[in-house]
N, C-alpha and C positions, 0 to 999 in steps of 0.2 A: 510431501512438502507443499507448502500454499502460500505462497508471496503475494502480502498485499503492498501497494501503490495507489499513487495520486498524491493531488496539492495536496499542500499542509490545510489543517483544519476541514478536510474532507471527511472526517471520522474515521480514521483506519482506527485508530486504537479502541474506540467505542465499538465498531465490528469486531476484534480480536476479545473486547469483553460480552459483548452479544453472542459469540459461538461459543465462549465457554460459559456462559451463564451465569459470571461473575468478574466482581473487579480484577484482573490480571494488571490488566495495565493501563498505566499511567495515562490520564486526559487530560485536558487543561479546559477550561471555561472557552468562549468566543473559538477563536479562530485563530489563536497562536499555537504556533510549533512545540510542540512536547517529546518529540522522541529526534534525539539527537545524531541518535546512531542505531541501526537495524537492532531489532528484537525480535529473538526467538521466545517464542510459547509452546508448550505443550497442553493439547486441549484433548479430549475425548469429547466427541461429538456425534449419537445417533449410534451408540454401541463401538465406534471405531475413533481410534488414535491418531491425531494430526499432530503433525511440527506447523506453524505460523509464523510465518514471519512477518514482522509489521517493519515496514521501511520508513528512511525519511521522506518527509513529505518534501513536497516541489511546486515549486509555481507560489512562489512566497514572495512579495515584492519588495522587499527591501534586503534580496539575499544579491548579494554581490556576484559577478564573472566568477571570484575564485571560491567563494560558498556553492556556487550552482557547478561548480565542477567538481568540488570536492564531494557534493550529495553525489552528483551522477558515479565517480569513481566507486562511491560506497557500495553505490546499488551493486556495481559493476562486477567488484569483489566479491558480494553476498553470494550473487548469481556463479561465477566462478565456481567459488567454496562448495556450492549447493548440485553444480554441476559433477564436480569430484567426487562427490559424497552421495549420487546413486539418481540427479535429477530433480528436476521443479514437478510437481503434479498439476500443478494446478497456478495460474495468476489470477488476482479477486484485483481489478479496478475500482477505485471508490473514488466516485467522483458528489459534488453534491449538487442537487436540484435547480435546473437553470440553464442556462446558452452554456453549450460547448464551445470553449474558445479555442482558437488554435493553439495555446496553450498546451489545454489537453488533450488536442490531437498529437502533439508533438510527445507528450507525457507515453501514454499509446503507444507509439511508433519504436519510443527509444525503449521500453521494455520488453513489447511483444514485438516486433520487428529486427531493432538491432541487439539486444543485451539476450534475448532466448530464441533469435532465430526464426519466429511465426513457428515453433516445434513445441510449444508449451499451449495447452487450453487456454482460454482466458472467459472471464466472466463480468459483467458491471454490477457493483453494488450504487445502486444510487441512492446518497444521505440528504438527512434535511428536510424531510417529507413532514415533520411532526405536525405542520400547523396545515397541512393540504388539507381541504375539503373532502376530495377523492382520489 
């Protein structure tokens, strides 16, 4: 199991169709929020079979006290669920290209710190590179 995070419009969903090599899931143009509620994917990647899950995104500035608690709660529940059901393998960070805000440090904290404990891997994808020079 691979739980991706980060702000909205970080690319999660673009990574969830970059590992499976096709359109799975849903994106939106710019930098608005597209996936409302965690999604599971099944991808085969590299000969071997993953679950994905792509979360809501966070760090959305016009999300409200009780929108930003109700993302957190969703996460909160995934992670529960996923706990039941045999553990996380794996956390994919996606963040995109640019100053780490406290934000995202905070984003960080509350997945791999309080919601899996610092007991789960975690990894950074970082998006938004297309127009770097190098």
């Amino acid at each position: 199991n691979v739980v991706l995070f980060g702000q909205a419009g970080a690319g999660k969903s673009s990574v969830v169709n970059l590992l499976a090599g096709k359109d799975i899931a849903h994106t939106s143009p710019g930098m608005q929020r597209c996936t409302l509620q965690w999604q599971e994917y099944h991808i085969e990647f590299g000969g071997e079979s993953y679950t994905v899950f792509d979360t809501v995104g966070l760090e959305e500035p016009q999300l409200g006290i009780q929108e930003y608690l109700e993302t957190v709660q969703n996460a909160y529940w995934l992670i529960k669920k996923l706990e039941s059901e045999g553990g996380i393998d794996l956390l994919l960070f996606c963040m995109r290209a640019g100053r780490v805000s406290g934000m995202l440090q905070s984003n960080y904290r509350l997945f791999h710190e309080f919601l899996c404990e610092k007991k789960v891997p975690i990894v950074l994808a970082i998006t938004n590179l297309e127009r770097e020079q190098r």
